[in-house]
C-alpha positions as CSV (number, residue, x, y, z in Angstrom):
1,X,0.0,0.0,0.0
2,X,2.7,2.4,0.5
3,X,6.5,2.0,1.0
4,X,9.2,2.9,3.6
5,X,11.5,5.3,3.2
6,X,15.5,4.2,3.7
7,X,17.0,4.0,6.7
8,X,19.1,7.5,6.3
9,X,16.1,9.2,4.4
10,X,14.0,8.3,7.3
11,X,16.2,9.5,10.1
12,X,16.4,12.7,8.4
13,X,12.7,13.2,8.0
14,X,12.2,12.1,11.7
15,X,14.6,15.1,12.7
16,X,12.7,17.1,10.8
17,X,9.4,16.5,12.4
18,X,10.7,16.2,15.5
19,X,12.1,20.1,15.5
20,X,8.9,21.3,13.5
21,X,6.5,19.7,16.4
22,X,8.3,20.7,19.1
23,X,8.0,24.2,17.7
24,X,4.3,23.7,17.7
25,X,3.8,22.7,21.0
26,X,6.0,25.2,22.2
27,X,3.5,27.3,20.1
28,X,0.6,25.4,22.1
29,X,2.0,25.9,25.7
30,X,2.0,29.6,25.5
31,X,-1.4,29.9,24.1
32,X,-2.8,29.9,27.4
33,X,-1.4,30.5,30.6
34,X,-1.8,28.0,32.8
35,X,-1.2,27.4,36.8
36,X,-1.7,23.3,37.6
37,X,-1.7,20.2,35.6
38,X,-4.2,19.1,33.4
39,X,-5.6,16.0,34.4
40,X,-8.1,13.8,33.0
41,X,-9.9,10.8,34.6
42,X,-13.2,9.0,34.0
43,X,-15.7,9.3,36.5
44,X,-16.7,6.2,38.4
45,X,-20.0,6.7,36.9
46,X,-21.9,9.1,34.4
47,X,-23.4,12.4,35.7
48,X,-26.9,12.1,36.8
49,X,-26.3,8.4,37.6
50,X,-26.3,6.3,40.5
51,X,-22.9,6.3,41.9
52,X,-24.1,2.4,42.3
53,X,-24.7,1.8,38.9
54,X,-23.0,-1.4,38.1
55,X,-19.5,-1.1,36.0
56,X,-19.4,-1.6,32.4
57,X,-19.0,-5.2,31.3
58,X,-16.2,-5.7,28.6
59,X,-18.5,-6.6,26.2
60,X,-20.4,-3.5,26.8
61,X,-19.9,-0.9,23.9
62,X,-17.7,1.7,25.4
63,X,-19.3,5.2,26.3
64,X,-16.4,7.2,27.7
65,X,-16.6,9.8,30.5
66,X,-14.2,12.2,31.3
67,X,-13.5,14.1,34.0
68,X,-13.8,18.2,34.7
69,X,-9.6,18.8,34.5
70,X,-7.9,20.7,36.3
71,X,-6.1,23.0,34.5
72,X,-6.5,23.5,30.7
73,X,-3.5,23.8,29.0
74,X,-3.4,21.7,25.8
75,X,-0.1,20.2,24.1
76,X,0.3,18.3,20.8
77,X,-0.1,14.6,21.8
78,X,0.1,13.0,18.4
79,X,0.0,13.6,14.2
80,X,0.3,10.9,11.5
81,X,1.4,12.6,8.3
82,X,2.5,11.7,4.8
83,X,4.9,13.5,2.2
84,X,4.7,11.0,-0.8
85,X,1.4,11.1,-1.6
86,X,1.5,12.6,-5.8
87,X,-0.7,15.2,-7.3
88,X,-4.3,14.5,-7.5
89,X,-3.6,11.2,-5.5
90,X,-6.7,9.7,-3.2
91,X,-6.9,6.9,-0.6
92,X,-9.2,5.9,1.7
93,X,-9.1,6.5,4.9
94,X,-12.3,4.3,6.6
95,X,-12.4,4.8,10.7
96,X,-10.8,6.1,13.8
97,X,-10.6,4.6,17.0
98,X,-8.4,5.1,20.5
99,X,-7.4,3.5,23.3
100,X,-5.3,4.6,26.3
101,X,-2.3,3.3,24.1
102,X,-3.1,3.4,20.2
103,X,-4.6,5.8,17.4
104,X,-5.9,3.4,14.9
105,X,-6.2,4.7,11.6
106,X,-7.6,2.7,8.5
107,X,-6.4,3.0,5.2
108,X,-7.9,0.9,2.5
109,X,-7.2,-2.7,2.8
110,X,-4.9,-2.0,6.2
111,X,-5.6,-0.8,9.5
112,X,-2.4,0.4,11.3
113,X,-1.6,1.3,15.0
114,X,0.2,4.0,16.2
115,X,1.5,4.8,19.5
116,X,0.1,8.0,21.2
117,X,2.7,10.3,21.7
118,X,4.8,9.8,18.8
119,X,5.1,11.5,15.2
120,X,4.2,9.0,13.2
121,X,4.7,8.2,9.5
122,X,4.3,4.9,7.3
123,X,6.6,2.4,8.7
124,X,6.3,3.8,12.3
125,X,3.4,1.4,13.1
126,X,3.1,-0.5,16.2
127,X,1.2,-2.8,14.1
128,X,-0.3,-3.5,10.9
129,X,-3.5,-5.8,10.1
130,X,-3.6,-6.2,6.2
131,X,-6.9,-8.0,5.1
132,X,-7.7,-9.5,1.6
133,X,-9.1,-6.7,0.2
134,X,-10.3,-3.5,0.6
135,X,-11.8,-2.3,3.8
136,X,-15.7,-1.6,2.8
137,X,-17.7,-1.1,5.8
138,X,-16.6,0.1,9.8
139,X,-18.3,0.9,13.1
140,X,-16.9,3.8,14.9
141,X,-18.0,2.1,17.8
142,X,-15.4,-0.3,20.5
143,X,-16.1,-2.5,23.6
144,X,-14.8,-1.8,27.0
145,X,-11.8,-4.0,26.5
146,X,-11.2,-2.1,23.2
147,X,-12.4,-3.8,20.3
148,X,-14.1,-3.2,17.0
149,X,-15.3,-4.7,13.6
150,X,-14.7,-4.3,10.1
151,X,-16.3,-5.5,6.8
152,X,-13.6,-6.2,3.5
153,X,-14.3,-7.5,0.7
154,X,-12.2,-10.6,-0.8
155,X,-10.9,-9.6,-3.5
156,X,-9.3,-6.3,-4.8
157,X,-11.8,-5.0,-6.8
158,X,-13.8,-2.4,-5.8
159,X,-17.2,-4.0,-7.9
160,X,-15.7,-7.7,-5.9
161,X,-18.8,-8.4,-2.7
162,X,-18.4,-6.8,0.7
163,X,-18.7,-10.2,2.1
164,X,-16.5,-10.9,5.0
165,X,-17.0,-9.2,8.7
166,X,-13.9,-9.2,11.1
167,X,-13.4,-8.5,15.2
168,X,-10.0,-6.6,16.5
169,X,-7.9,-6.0,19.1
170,X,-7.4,-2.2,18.5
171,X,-4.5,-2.7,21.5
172,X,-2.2,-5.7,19.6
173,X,-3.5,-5.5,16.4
174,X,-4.9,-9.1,16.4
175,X,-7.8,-10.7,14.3
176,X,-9.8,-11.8,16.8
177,X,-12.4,-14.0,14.3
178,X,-13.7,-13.1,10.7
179,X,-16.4,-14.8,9.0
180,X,-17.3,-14.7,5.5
181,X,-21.0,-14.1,4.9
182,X,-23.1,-13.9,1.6
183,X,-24.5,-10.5,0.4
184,X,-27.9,-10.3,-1.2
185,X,-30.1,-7.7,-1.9
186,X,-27.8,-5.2,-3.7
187,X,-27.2,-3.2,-0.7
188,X,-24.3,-2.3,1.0
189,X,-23.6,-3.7,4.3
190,X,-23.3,-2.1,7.9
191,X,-22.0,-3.4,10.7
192,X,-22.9,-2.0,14.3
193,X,-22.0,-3.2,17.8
194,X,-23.9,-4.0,20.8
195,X,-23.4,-5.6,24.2
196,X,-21.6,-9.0,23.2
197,X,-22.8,-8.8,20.0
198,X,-21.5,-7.7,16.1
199,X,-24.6,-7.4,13.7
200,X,-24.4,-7.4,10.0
201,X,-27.0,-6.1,7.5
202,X,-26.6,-7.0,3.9
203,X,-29.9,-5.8,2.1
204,X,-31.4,-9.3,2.4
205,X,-31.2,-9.7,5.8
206,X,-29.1,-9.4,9.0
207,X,-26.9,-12.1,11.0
208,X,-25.2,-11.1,14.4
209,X,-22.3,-13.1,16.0
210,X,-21.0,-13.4,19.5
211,X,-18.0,-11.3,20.4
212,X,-16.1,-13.9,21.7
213,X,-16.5,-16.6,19.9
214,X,-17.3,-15.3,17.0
215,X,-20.1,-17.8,16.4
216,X,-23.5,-17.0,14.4
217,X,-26.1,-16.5,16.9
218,X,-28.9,-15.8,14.4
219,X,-29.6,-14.9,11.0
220,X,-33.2,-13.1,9.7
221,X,-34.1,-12.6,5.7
222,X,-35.2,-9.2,4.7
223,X,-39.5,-9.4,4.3
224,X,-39.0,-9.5,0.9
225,X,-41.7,-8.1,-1.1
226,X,-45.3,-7.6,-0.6
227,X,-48.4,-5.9,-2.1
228,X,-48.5,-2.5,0.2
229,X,-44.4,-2.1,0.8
230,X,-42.9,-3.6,-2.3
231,X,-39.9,-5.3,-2.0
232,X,-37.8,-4.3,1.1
233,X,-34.4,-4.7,2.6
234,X,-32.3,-4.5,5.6
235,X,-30.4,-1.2,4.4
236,X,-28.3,-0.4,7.8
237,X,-28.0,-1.2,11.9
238,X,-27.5,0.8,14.8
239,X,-26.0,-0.2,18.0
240,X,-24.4,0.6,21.2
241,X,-27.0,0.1,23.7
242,X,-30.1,-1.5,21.4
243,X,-30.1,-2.8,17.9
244,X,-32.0,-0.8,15.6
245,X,-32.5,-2.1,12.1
246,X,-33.5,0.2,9.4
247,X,-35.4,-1.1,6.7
248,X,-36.0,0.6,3.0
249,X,-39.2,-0.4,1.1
250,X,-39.6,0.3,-2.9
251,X,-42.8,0.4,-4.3
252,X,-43.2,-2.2,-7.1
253,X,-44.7,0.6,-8.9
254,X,-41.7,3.3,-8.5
255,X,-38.6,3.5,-10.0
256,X,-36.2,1.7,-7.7
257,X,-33.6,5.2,-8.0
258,X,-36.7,7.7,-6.4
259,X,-36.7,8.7,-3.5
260,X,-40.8,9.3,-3.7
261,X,-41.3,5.2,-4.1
262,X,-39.6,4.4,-1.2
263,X,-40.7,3.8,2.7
264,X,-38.5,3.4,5.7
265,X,-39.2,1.1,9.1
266,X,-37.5,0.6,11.8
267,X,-37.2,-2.4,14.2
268,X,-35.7,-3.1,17.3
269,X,-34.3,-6.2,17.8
270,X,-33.2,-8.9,20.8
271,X,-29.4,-8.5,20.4
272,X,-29.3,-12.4,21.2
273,X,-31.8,-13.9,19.5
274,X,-32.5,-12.0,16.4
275,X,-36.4,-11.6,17.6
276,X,-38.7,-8.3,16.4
277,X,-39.5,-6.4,19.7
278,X,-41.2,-4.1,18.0
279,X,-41.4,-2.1,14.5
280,X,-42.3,2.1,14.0
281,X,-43.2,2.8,10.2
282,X,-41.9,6.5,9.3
283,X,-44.5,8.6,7.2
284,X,-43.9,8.2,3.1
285,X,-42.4,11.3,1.8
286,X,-39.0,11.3,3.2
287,X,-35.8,10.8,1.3
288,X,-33.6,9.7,4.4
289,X,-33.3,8.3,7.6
290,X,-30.3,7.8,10.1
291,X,-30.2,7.0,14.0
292,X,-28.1,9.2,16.3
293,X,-29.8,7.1,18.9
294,X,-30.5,3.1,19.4
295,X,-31.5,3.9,23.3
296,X,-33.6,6.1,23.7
297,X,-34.9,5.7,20.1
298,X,-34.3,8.7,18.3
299,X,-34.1,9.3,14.4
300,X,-33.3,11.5,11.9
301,X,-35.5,12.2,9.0
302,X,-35.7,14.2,6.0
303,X,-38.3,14.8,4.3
304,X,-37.0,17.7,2.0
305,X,-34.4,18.5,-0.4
306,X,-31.7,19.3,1.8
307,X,-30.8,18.0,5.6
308,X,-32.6,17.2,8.2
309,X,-35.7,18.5,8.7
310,X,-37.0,16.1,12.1
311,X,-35.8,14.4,15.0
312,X,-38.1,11.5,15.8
313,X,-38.1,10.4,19.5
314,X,-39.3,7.1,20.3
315,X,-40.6,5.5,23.3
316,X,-39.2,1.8,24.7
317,X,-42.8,0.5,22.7
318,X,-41.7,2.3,19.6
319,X,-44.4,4.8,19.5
320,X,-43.5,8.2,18.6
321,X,-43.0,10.5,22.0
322,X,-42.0,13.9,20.8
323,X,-41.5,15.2,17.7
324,X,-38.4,17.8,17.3
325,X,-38.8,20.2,14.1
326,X,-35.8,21.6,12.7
327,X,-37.2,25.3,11.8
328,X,-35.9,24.7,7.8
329,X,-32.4,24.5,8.5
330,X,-32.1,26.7,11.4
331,X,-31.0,23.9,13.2
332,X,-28.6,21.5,11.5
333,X,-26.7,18.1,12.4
334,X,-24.7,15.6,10.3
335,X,-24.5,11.7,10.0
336,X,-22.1,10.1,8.1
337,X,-23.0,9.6,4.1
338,X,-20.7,8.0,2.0
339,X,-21.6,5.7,-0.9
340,X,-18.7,3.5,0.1
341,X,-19.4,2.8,4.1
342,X,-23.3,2.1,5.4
343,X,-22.9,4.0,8.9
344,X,-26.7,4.8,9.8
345,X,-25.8,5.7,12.8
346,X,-22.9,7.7,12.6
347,X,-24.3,10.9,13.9
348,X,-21.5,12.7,15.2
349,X,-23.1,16.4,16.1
350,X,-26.8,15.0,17.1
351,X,-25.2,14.1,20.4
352,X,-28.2,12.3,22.6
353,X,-28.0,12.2,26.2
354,X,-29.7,13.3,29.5
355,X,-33.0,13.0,27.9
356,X,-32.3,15.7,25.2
357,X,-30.9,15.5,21.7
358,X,-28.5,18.7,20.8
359,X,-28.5,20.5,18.0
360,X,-25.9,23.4,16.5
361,X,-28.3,26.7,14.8
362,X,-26.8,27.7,11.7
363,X,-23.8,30.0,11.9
364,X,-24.8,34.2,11.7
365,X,-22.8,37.1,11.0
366,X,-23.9,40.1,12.9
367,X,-21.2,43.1,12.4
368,X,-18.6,40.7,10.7
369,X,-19.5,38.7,14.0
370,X,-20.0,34.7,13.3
371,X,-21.5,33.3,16.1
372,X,-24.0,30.2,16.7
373,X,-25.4,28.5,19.7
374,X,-26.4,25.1,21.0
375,X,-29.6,23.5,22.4
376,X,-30.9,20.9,23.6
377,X,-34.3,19.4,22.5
378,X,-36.1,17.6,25.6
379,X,-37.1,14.1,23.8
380,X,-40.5,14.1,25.8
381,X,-42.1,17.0,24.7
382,X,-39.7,17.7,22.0
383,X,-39.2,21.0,23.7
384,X,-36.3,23.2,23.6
385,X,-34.3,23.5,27.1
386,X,-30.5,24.8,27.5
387,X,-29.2,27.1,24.8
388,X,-25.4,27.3,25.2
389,X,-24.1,30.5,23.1
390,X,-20.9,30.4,21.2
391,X,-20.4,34.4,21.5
392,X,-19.0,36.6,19.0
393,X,-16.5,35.2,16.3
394,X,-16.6,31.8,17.9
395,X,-19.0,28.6,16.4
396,X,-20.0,25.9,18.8
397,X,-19.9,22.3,17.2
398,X,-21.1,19.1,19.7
399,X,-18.7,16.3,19.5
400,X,-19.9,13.7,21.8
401,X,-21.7,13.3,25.2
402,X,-19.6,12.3,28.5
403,X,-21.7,11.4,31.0
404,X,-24.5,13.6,31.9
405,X,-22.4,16.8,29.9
406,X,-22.4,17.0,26.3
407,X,-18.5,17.6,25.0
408,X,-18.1,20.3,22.5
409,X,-15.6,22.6,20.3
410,X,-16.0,26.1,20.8
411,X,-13.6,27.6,17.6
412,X,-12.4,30.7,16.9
413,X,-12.5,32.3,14.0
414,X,-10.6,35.4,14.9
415,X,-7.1,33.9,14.9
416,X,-6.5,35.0,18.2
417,X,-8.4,33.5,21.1
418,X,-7.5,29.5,20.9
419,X,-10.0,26.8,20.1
420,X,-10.9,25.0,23.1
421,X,-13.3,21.5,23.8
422,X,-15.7,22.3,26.3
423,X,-18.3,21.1,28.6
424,X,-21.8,22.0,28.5
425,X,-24.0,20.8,31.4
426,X,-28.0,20.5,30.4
427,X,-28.9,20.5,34.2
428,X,-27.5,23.8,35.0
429,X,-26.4,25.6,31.9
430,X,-23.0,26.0,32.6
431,X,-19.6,25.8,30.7
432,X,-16.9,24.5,31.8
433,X,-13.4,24.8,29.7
434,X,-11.6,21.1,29.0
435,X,-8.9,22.2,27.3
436,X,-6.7,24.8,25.2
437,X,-5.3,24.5,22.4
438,X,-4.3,26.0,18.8
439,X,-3.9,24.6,15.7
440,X,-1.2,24.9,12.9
441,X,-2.5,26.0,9.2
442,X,-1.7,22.7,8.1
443,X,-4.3,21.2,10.3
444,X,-7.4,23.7,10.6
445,X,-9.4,22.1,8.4
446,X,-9.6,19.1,10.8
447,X,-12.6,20.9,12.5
448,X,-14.6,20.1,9.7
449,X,-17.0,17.2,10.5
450,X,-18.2,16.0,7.2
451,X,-14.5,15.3,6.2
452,X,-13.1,14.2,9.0
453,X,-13.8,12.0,12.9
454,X,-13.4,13.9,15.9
455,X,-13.4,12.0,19.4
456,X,-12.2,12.5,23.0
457,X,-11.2,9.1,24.7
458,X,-8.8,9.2,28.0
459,X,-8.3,12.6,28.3
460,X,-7.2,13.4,24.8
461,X,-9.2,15.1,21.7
462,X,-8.2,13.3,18.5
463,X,-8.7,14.7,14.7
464,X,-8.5,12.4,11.7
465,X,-8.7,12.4,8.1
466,X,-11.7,10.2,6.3
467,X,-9.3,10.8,2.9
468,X,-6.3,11.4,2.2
469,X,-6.0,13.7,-0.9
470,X,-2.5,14.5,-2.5
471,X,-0.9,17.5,-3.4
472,X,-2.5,20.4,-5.9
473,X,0.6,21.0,-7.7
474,X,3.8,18.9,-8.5
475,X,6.2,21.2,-7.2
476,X,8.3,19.9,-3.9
477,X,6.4,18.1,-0.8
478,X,3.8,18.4,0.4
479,X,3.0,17.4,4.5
480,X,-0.4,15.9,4.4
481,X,-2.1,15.7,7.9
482,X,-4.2,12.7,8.4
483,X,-4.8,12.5,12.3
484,X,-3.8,15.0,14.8
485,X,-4.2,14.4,19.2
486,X,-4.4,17.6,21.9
487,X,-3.5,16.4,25.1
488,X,-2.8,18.3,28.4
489,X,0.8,19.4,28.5
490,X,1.7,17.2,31.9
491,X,0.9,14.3,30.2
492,X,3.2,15.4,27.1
493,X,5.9,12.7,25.8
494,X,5.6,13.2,22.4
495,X,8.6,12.4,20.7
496,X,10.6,11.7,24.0
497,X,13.5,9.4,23.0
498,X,12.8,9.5,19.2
C-alpha cells in the first residue's frame, strides 16, 4: 500500500518533524497560561447516575466519561502525516478509533496502530493488520476491553462483494475472528455493535455473531416483497445500547432510483436472538433516515431537499413521543453519508444524552461577528431547554456526550483566542473549559466534520482524516495531515526518545 523510506532518508525526516512539532507545541504551551496540571480521569459513573450503577462489562460498547480537569492547557499529543502522496492522489481512509495506548487509523485494505505520543509516519506502526481486500464497511464504535469490527471484501476490486465481517484488538492489532457471509439484496452492508454482540446487514437480511467466539447467533431474511411495501431490505443497523434495524421499502410501482417510491421502518431487535421487539413505520415522503440514537430511540428524517428537517423520539414500545422540528435548516446536524461505508448511525453532532438530543443553529454574521449557539431538545415533549451561546467570532460544534455533559468545540474564527473543547452541562447551563489548544495551518481544516472523525477518549481530543487527498501542484512536498491528538501538557511525551 505504500512503501518505507530508507533508513538515512527516514532519520532525516524524523529530525525534521521532530524540530517542527516541538516548535508547535512550544507554540501550544504559550497559548494559554496555565497554573496546575491538566488532568483527565473518568468518572466512576456518568453524571446524573447512581454512583451504584454497576460497572461496564467488557462486552459493553464503550461510552467514555471524562472528568472536569484541572487545569486547561493543551499540548500536541500526536500527528500521523505523509509526504509522498502525488498530485491528484486519493486513498481511503475508513475509521478512527483510541485506546489509552493506540490511534488506529484505517487506510484501505490495512488498518495500522500508532503509538500516542509519537510523530508517526508509514513504517512507524506499532502494528499493521492487512486483510484480503479493501476495507468496505466500519463501526466507529469499540467495547470496554477495546475492540471493534470491520467489513472487507475478498478480493481487490472495488465491484468484488463486501462479504466478509472481522473483530479486532485495536490494543495488539490481532484478528480476533472473521467470518465470511453472503450479500444479497444489492445493498451495502453495515455493521454495528452492541453488548456482546457484532450485527451485520446486507440488504437481504441481517446475521449477528458473539464477540467472543465469533459464532453466528442468528440470522433473519429481509421481508422480501409484498403488495403495500414492495420489496424491502435490511439497508443499515445501529448499535451501542439496542439494535436498531432500518429497513427501505420500494414500491413495485416506482422507479427503484426515487426517493418518492420508497418507505423506511424501523425495528428493534433482541441483540441475542434476532427476535422483532417491535417495528415504528416512518410517514412516506422522506428521502432519508439515520439513528443518532439506538436507546432512547431517536431518528433522523428528512423529508425535503436538503438536511434534516425532524428528529423523531421514540418510546421503549416504539411509538412516537415527541416530535423535534428543525425550523428549515435553522437547526442542522450531520450523520455520516458516504456511498462507500453504510454507517446509519454515525451521527457525530446530534449528540443524545440526559434525555435531550442537541443540535448546533446555523452559523450568523452580525457586524462581521460569526457566532451560533447550541440547544438541547427535551425528547419528551420535543421542547427546547439549554441554549449554550458560542459568542461573537466563535462557532460551537457538539462532538460527543460524556456522561450527563455533552463535550463540544468552541472555535475561533478570529485567529487569536484558541479553540478549546468544552463542557456544557444541560442540568445547570453552565460551561466548563476542557482544554486549550491551537492549531497549525496545516491542520485547521480538521474541524470540519463531514471530512473528518473527531473524538475525546482518556483525556485526549483526537482529529483524523476520512481521505487522504494528494498535493494540488507537482512542485516539492507536500506534508499531508491525516490524524492530529491535543492532550494536556503534563501528560506530554511526544517524541521523547525518538
Amino acid at each position: 500500500m505504500y512503501t518505507q523510506s530508507t533508513l538515512a532518508a527516514d532519520q532525516q525526516r524524523r529530525k525534521r518533524r521532530r524540530t517542527l512539532f516541538a516548535a508547535l507545541a512550544a507554540v501550544l504551551a504559550v497559548v494559554v497560561s496555565g497554573g496546575a496540571w491538566l488532568l483527565w480521569d473518568r468518572d466512576p459513573a456518568p453524571q446524573g447516575r447512581a454512583s451504584a450503577a454497576a460497572a461496564p462489562s467488557r462486552l459493553d460498547v464503550r461510552e467514555t466519561v471524562e472528568k472536569q480537569p484541572r487545569n486547561t492547557t493543551g499540548a500536541m499529543a500526536f500527528r500521523f502525516s505523509l509526504d509522498d502522496m502525488s498530485p491528484g492522489e486519493r486513498r481511503a481512509m475508513p475509521g478512527m478509533w483510541a485506546t489509552d495506548r493506540i490511534l488506529a487509523k484505517g487506510i484501505n485494505r490495512t488498518l495500522v496502530g500508532f503509538r500516542i505520543g509519537a510523530d508517526a509516519a508509514p513504517g512507524d506502526e506499532r502494528w499493521k493488520l492487512q486483510f484480503a481486500g479493501p476495507i468496505c464497511g466500519y463501526t466507529r464504535h469499540t467495547t470496554v476491553e477495546n475492540r471493534t469490527a470491520v467489513l472487507f471484501r475478498a478480493g481487490n476490486d472495488d465491484n468484488d462483494p463486501c462479504d466478509h465481517v472481522a473483530f479486532v484488538d485495536l490494543d495488539d492489532g490481532r484478528k480476533v475472528w472473521e467470518h465470511p457471509f453472503t450479500p444479497t439484496g444489492g445493498a451495502t452492508p453495515s455493521v454495528t455493535l452492541t453488548r456482546a454482540t457484532v450485527a451485520v446487514t446486507w440488504g437481504g437480511g441481517s446475521q449477528a455473531y458473539d464477540m467472543d467466539a465469533g459464532r453466528r447467533l442468528w440470522r433473519t431474511e429481509a421481508a422480501g416483497a409484498t403488495e403495500a411495501a414492495g420489496t424491502c431490505q435490511d439497508y443499515g443497523a445501529a448499535g451501542v445500547r439496542a439494535l436498531l434495524v432500518l429497513v427501505s421499502c420500494f414500491r413495485k410501482e416506482a422507479s427503484a432510483t426515487s426517493w418518492e417510491g420508497t418507505t423506511y421502518q424501523v425495528r428493534k431487535v433482541a441483540p441475542r436472538t434476532g427476535r422483532t421487539l417491535w417495528t415504528y413505520a416512518v410517514a412516506s415522503g422522506v428521502r432519508e433516515v439515520k439513528v443518532p440514537s439506538s436507546e432512547p430511540a431517536v431518528l433522523a428524517v428528512a423529508a425535503g431537499e436538503t438536511g434534516f428537517t425532524e428528529l423523531l423520539s421514540l418510546d421503549d414500545h416504539g411509538k412516537n413521543r415527541a416530535t423535534i422540528r428543525l425550523e428549515s435548516g435553522q437547526y442542522l446536524g450531520e450523520c455520516t453519508d458516504a456511498l462507500d461505508y453504510r454507517l446509519v448511525d454515525d451521527c457525530p453532532t446530534i449528540p443524545v444524552g440526559a434525555g435531550q438530543a442537541f443540535l448546533r443553529s446555523k452559523e450568523y454574521d452580525e457586524g462581521g461577528h460569526s457566532s451560533n449557539w447550541i440547544i438541547g431538545f427535551d425528547l419528551a415533549t420535543g421542547k427546547t431547554v439549554k441554549k449554550f451561546d458560542s459568542g461573537p467570532n466563535q462557532l460551537l460544534h457538539p462532538v460527543q456526550m460524556s456522561g450527563g455533559r455533552l463535550l463540544a468545540l468552541r472555535e475561533s474564527s478570529d485567529r487569536i483566542s484558541p479553540t478549546a473543547l468544552v463542557g456544557l452541562d444541560p442540568r445547570t447551563g453552565t460551561e466548563t473549559p476542557y482544554l486549550y489548544f491551537g492549531l497549525p495551518p496545516e491542520a485547521e481544516t480538521f474541524t470540519l466534520t463531514e471530512s473528518n472523525d473527531i473524538l475525546v477518549h482518556d483525556g485526549r481530543l483526537f482529529f483524523g482524516a476520512k481521505e487522504a487527498v494528494g498535493p494540488s501542484t507537482k512542485d516539492g512536498k507536500a506534508w499531508i495531515w491525516l490524524a492530529l491528538g491535543i492532550e494536556s501538557a503534563a501528560e506530554r511525551t511526544a517524541f521523547a526518545g525518538r
